[in-house]
C-alpha positions in Angstrom: -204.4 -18.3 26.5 -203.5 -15.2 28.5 -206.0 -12.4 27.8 -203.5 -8.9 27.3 -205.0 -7.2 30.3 -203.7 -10.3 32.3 -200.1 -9.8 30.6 -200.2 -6.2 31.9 -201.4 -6.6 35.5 -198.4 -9.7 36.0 -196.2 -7.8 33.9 -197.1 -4.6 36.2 -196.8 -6.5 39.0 -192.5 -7.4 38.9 -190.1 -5.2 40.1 -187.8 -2.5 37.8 -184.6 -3.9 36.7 -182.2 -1.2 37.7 -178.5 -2.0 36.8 -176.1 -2.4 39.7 -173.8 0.5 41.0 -171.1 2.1 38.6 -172.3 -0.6 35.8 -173.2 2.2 33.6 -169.9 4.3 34.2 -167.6 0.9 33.5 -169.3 0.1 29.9 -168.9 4.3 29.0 -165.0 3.8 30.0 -165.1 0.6 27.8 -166.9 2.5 25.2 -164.4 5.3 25.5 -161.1 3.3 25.3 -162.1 1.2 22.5 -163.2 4.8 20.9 -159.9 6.2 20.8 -158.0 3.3 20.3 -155.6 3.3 17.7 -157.3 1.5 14.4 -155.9 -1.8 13.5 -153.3 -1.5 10.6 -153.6 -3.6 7.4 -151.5 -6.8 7.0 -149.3 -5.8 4.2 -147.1 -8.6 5.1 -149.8 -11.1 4.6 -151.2 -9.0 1.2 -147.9 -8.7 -0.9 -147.7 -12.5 -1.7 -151.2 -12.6 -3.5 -151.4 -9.4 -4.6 -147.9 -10.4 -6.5 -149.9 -13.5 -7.6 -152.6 -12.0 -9.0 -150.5 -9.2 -11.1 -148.7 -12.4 -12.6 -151.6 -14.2 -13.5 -153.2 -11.0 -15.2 -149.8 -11.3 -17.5 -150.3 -14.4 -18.0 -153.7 -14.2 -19.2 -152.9 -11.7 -21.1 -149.9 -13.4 -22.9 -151.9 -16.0 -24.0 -154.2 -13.3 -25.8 -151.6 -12.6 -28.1 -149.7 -15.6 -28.2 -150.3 -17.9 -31.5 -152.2 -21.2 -31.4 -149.6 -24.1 -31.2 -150.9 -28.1 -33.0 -149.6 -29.9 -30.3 -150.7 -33.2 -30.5 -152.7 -34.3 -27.3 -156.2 -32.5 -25.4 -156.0 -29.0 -25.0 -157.5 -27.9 -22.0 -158.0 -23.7 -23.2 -159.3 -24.9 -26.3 -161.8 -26.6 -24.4 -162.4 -24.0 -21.9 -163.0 -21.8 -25.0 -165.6 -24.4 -26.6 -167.9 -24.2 -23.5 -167.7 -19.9 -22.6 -166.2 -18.3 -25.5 -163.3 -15.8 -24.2 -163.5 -16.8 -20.6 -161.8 -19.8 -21.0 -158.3 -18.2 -19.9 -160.6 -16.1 -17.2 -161.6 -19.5 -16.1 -158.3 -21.4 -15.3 -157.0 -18.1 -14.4 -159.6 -18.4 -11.8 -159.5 -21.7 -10.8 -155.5 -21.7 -10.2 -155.4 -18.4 -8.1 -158.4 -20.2 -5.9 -156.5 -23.6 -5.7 -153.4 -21.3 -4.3 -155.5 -19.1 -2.0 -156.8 -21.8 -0.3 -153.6 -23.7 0.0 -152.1 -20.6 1.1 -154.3 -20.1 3.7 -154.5 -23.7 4.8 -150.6 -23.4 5.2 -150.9 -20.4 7.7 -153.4 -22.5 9.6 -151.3 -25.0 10.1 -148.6 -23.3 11.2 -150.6 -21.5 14.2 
């Protein structure tokens, strides 16, 4: 084990880094240009389509607050949602649906690059 007053007197004992000639004056232009750059703009393109999503699955949710229970023969998938987290169950495949078309939305524009 190196004793610190060892460290300092092979430490001591190297030459100064010093950077080479107009390095400093090369990263300050960098700097500079990417300062005053114009700022990227936001990809309402991209956006609309799950923005537009999400407002039509926040009427949906919402239609199904008001609309009366039907006795449908067969399993009920809300009522079951309901069973397990009382008034999340819309919330809950609400959620699940807009993730399953995120994702498959995104997927598509990764294949297509």
């Amino acid at each position: 084990m190196m004793k610190p007053e060892e460290l300092d007197r092979a430490l001591s004992e190297e030459a100064d880094l010093v950077p080479s000639s107009g390095f400093v004056a090369r990263v300050m232009d960098a700097v500079t240009t990417e300062a005053t750059s114009p700022p990227l703009a936001f990809p309402w393109t991209r956006a609309w389509p799950l923005a537009v999503g999400f407002a039509a699955l926040l009427q949906w949710l919402t239609s199904l607050l008001f609309q009366p229970a039907s006795n449908a023969p067969g399993f009920d998938v809300y009522a079951w949602l309901e069973m397990i987290a009382p008034m999340a169950g819309g919330w809950v495949i609400g959620a699940v649906l807009m993730s399953a078309a995120i994702a498959a939305w995104s997927l598509r524009l990764v294949r297509l690059r």
